[in-house]
C-alpha positions as CSV (number, residue, x, y, z in Angstrom):
1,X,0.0,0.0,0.0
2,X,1.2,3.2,-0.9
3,X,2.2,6.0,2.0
4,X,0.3,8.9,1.9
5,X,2.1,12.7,2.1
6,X,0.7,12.6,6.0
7,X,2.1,9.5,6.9
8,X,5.4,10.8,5.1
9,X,5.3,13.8,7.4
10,X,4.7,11.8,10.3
11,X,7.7,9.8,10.0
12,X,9.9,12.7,9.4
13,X,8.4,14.8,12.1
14,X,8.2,11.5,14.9
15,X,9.2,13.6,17.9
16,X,6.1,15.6,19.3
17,X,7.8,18.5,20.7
18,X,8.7,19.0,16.7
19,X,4.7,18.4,15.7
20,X,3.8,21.2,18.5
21,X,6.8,23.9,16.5
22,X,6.0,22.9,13.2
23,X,2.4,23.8,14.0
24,X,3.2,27.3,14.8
25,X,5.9,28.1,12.2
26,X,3.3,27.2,9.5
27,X,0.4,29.2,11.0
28,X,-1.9,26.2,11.8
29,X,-3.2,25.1,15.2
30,X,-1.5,21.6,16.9
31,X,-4.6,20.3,17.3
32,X,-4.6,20.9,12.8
33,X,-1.5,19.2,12.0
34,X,-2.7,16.0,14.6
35,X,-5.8,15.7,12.5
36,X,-4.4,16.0,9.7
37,X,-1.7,13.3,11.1
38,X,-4.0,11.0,12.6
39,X,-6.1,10.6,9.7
40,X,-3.1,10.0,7.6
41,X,-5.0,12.3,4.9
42,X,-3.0,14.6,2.6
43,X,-3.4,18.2,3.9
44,X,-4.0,21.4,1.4
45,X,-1.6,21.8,-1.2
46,X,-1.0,25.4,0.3
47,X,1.1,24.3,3.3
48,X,3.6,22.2,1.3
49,X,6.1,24.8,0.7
50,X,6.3,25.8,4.3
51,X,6.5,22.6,6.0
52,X,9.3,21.8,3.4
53,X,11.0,25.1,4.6
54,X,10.9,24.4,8.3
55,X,11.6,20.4,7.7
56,X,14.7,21.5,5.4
57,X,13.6,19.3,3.3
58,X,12.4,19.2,-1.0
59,X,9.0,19.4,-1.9
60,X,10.0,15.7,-3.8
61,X,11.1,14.6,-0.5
62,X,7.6,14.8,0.8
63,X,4.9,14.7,-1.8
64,X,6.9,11.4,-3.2
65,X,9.3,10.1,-0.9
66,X,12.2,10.6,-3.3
67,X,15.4,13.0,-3.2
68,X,16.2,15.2,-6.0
């Protein structure tokens, strides 16, 4: 079965303390980026760029899993 973008995130973001700063340095509430974790659903396309900002990390790295 195929991993979605949230369950990506989830893996790269495994420590909670991260979840919590992550949250606020993309202008979302904690309680957001949990749901949008726990569902394992992809989150809007508008937040990509940001989380790959704060992660250090490519947009490939998170949409497909892949390096550039």
């Amino acid at each position: 079965n195929e991993m979605t973008i949230a369950n990506r995130l989830n893996e790269l973001i495994a420590e909670k303390e991260y979840k919590k700063e992550l949250a606020e340095r993309i202008g979302v509430a904690a309680s957001t980026l949990n749901t949008w974790l726990s569902r394992g659903e992809d989150f809007p396309a508008q937040y990509v760029i940001p989380i790959c900002g704060v992660l250090g990390i490519s947009a490939e790295k998170l949409l497909e899993g892949r390096d550039v």
